[in-house]
TIVO-565215 format. One line per 4 residues: their letters; for each residue z, y, x of N, C-alpha, C. Coordinates in steps of 0.2 Angstrom, whole numbers. Layout:
# residues N
A> Z,Y,X,Z,Y,X,Z,Y,X ~ ...;
# end
This chain:
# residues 117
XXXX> -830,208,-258,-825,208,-263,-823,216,-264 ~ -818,217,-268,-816,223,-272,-813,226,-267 ~ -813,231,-267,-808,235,-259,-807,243,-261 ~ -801,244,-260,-799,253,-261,-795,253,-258;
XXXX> -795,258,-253,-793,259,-247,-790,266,-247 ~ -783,269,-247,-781,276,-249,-778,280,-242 ~ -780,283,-242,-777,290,-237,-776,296,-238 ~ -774,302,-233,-770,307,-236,-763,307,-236;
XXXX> -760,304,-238,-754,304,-239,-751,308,-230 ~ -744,309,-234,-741,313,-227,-732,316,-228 ~ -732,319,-224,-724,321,-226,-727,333,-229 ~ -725,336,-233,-725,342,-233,-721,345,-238;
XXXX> -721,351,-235,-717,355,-238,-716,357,-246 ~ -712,359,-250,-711,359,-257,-715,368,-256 ~ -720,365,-262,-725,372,-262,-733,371,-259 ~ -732,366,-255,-740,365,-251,-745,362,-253;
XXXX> -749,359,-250,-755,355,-254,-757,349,-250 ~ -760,341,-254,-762,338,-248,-768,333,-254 ~ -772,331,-250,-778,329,-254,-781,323,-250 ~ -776,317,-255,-779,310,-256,-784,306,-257;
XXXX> -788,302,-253,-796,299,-255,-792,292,-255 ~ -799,289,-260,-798,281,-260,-805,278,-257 ~ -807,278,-254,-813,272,-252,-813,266,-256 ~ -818,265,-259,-821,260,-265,-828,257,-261;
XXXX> -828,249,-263,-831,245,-258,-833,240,-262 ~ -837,235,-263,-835,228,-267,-839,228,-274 ~ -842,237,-278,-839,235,-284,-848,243,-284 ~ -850,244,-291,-854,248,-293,-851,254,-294;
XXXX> -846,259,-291,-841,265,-289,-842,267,-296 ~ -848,270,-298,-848,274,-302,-850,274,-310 ~ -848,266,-309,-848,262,-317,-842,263,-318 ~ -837,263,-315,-831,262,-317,-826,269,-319;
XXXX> -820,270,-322,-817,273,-321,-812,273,-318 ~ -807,276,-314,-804,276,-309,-795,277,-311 ~ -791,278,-309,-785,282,-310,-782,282,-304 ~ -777,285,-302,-771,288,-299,-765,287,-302;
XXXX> -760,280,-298,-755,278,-300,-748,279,-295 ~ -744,281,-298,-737,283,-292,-732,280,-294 ~ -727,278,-289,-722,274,-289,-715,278,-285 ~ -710,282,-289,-706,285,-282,-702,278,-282;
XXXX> -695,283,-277,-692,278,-275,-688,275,-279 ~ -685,269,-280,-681,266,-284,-684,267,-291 ~ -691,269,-295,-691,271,-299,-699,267,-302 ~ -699,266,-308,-707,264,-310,-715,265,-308;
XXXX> -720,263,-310,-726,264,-309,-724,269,-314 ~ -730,276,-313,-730,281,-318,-738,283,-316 ~ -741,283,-323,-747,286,-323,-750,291,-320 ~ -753,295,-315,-755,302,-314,-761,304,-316;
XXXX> -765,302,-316,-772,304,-317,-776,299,-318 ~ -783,301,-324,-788,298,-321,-796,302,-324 ~ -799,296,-321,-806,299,-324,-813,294,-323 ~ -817,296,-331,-820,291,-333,-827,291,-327;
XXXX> -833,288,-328,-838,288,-326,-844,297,-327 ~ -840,298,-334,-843,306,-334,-840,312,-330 ~ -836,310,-326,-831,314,-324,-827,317,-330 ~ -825,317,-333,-819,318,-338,-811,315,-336;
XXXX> -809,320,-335,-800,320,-332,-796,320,-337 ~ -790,316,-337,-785,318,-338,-779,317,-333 ~ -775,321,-335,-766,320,-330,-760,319,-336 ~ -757,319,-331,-751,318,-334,-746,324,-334;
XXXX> -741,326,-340,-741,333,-339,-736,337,-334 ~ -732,331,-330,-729,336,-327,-736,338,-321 ~ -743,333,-318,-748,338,-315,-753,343,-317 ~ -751,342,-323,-758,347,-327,-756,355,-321;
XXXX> -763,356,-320,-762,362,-317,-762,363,-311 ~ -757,356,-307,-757,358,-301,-762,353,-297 ~ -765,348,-300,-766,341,-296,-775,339,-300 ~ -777,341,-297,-785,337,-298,-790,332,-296;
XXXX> -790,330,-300,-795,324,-300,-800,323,-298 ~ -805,320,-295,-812,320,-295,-815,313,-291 ~ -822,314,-290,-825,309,-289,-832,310,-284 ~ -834,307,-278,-840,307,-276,-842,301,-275;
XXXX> -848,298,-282,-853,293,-280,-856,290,-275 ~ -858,295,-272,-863,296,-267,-857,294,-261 ~ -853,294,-261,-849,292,-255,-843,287,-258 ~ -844,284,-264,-839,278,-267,-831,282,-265;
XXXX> -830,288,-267,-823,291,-265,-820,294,-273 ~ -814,292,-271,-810,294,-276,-805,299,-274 ~ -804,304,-278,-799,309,-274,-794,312,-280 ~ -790,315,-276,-785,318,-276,-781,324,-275;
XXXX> -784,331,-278,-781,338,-273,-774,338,-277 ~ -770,338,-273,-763,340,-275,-761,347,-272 ~ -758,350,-277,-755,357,-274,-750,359,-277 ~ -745,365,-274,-738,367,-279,-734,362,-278;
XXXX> -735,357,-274,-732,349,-274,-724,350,-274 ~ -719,346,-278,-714,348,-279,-711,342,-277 ~ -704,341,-275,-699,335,-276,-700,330,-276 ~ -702,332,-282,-700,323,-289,-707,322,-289;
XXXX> -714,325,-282,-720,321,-282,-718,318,-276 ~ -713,316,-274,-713,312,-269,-715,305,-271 ~ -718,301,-268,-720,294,-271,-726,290,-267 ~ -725,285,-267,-734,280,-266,-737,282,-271;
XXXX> -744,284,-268,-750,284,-274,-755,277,-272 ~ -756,275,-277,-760,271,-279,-766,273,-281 ~ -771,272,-279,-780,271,-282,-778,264,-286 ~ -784,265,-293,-785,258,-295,-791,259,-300;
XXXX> -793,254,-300,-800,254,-304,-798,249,-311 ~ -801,254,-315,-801,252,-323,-807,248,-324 ~ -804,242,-329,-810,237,-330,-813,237,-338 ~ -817,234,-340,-818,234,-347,-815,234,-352;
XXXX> -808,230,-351,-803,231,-355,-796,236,-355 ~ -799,240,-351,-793,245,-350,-788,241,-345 ~ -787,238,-341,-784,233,-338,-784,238,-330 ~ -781,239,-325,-781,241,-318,-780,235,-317;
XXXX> -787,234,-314,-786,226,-310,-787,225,-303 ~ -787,231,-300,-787,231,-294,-785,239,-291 ~ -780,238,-285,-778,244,-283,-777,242,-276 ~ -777,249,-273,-776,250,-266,-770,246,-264;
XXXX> -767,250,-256,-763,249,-252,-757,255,-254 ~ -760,259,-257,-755,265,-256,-755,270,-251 ~ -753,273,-253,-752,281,-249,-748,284,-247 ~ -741,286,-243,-735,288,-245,-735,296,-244;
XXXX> -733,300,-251,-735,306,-250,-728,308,-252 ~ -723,313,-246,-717,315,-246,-715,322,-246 ~ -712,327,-251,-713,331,-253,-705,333,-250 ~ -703,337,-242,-697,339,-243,-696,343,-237;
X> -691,349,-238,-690,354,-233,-689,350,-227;
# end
């Protein structure tokens, strides 16, 4: 079965960097397109990144810049370098895997990544 398994996450300081993997199991890694989903607290799922099978990224713009996306096939990981981390990225991130209809139909456990002095 489908499985994505996220780690990384941690507590650091405003300014630092910290870089999230998703373990992909279950599924053909490198048909799919992937994305990166955050949820702070009290607050909604919010889009962060994603990227297709060509490697082709996008973000969102408050991480343009600071947060990169990528992918290795060869080891079904999906990642996440986060840098300049501020505040308002405190949040669970989410891995999730895009299906043919643009739908996220399956997502990890989450990741808790806490941005604060």
């Amino acid at each position: 079965q489908v499985q994505l398994v996220e780690s990384g996450g941690g507590l650091v300081q405003p300014g630092g960097s910290l870089r999230l993997s998703c373990e992909a199991s279950g599924f053909t890694f490198s048909s799919y397109p992937m994305t990166w989903v955050r949820q702070a607290p009290g607050k909604g799922l919010e889009w962060v990144s994603h990227i297709n099978s060509a490697d082709n990224a996008l973000y969102t713009d408050s991480v343009k810049g600071r947060f990169t996306i990528s992918r290795d096939n060869a080891k079904n990981t999906l990642f996440l370098q986060m840098t300049n981390l501020k505040h308002e990225d405190t949040a669970v991130y989410y891995c999730t895997r895009v299906n043919d209809g643009w739908c996220y139909d399956f997502w990890g456990q989450g990741t808790q990544v806490t941005v604060s002095v």
